[in-house]
Phi, psi and omega in degrees: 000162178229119147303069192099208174265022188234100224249156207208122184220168175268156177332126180045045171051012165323127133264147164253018145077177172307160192201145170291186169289322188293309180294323192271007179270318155321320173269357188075077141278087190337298178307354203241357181237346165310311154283358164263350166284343165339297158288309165292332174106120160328299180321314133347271178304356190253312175322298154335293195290334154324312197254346160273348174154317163309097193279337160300122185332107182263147160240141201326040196264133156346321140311337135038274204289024172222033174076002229265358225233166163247145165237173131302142166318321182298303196308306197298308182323308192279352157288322183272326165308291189308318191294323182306328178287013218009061182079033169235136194245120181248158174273134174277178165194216221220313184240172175237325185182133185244139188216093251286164165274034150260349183130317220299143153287181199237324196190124175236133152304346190043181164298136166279130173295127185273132171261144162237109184250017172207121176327137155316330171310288162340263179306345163291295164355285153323301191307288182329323185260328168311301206292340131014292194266358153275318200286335137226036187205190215288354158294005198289329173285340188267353146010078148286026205009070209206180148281139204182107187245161188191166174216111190311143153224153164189126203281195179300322191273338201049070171248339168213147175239175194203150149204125170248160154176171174216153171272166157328296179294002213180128160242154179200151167218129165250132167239160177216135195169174191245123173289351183258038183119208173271127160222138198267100159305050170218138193322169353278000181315300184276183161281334181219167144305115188260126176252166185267019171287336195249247202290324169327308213246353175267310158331259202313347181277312194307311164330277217272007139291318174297309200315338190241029329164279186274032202237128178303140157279136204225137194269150150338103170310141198218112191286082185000141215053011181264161167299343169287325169286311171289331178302296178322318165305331176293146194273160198180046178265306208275030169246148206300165152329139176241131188279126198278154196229354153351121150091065165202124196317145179331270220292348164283297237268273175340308173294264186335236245297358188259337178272341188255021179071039178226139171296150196219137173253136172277083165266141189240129207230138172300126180204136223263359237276339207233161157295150176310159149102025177235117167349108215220322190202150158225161208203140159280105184240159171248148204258171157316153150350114179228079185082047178078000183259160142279136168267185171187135227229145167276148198248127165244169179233108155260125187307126168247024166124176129286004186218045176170000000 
């Protein structure tokens, strides 16, 4: 598609046909974010990444909205610090507390003063649709079995990968890439082609199991009136068990869940961890209308492989 003077296509020229905001965020679907900075303006949006946490000067172009800009790893992180916070913005910082070898303290950071530069709503929103994109979309590799919301980058060239996200506890961002520049990351330089579906997002499960090792896993807040608070909210007693099905070929993994009464959708992701055609996350999604009802359906994510 063209924006403007600006031609804009998806990863191996995929279309996935119409798609909501929520479904093309999971899937990176370029086209669908080319048009809503369209719509909404760059300018908008350069504000917006201003105030979550990016400090450099972005300027207001329409690739934008595809990373096209450079930030720092500190920026992503902190922009992913504030959503995790529901929109309250702390400044980071480097130490926290020193503490002499007599006991004495030397220097305490105290509390960061919090900004709130995002509706709570909002951002239970964002969480929502980042969890998404481990849960069924190209982030499936960062997957720490925890709430975990994130987001993939890869440039064109594959010269740079990215996986950012957070827990309630924990913000992080990984890049992988050659410090004397764009080097194109595809064999035989790498071993696979890296995306930020590979090793980026594989960085970040490893990280963020030790890092949280002795920390209770804790769920995302859902603000009262968001699509996240009512999702939460839905009874769901009266649906059958659903069978996990992990690690198991598609068409096996599709018969069990089709024998337990449940409908099933096929999303397909690089994902290095299973051979193609294998189950890697399955996720409980809601479906259309159905005789005035919603439905709801298993999503599964099968592994296509390291290289696409």
């Amino acid at each position: 598609m063209t924006v403007g003077d600006w031609t804009v296509g998806n990863f191996e020229g995929t279309d996935p046909g119409p798609v909501t905001l929520e479904r093309a965020t999971a899937l990176s679907v370029n086209t669908a974010y080319a048009r809503l900075i369209d719509e909404v303006g760059p300018e908008a949006v350069a504000r917006t990444a201003a105030a979550l946490g990016i400090r450099r000067p972005l300027a207001p172009l329409p690739s934008l909205a595809l990373g096209a800009q450079e930030v720092s790893a500190l920026e992503l992180a902190s922009v992913q610090a504030t959503l995790a916070a529901g929109g309250e913005y702390r400044a980071p910082s480097v130490v926290r507390r020193i503490v002499g070898p007599d006991g004495a303290v030397l220097y305490d950071r105290g509390e960061v003063p919090a900004e709130r530069v995002l509706d709570a709503a909002v951002a239970a929103e964002v969480t929502r649709a980042l969890r998404g994109v481990v849960q069924r979309g190209s982030g499936a590799g960062a997957d720490i079995l925890r709430p975990l919301a994130g987001k993939t980058g890869t440039t064109q060239d594959l010269a740079d990968a990215w996986f950012a996200g957070y827990t309630p506890d924990l913000a992080a961002a990984v890049w992988v890439g050659f410090p004397e520049g764009r080097v194109p990351m595809v064999p035989p330089r790498t071993r696979i082609p890296v995306l930020g579906g590979t090793w980026p997002a594989e960085a970040f499960a490893r990280f963020g199991v030790q890092a949280l090792a002795q920390v209770p896993a804790a769920e995302f807040p859902a603000p009262p009136g968001s699509t996240a608070a009512e999702e939460a909210a839905v009874d769901t007693a009266a649906a059958p068990a659903v069978p996990s099905v992990v690690g198991l070929p598609a068409e096996r993994a599709r018969e069990q869940l089709a024998a337990a009464g449940w409908e099933v959708e096929v999303v397909g992701v690089p994902d290095p961890r299973l051979p193609p055609g294998y189950v890697v996350a399955q996720d409980v999604v809601a479906t259309g209308d159905r005789d005035g009802q919603a439905g709801r359906a298993v999503r599964l994510v099968v592994s296509r492989g390291t290289t696409g």
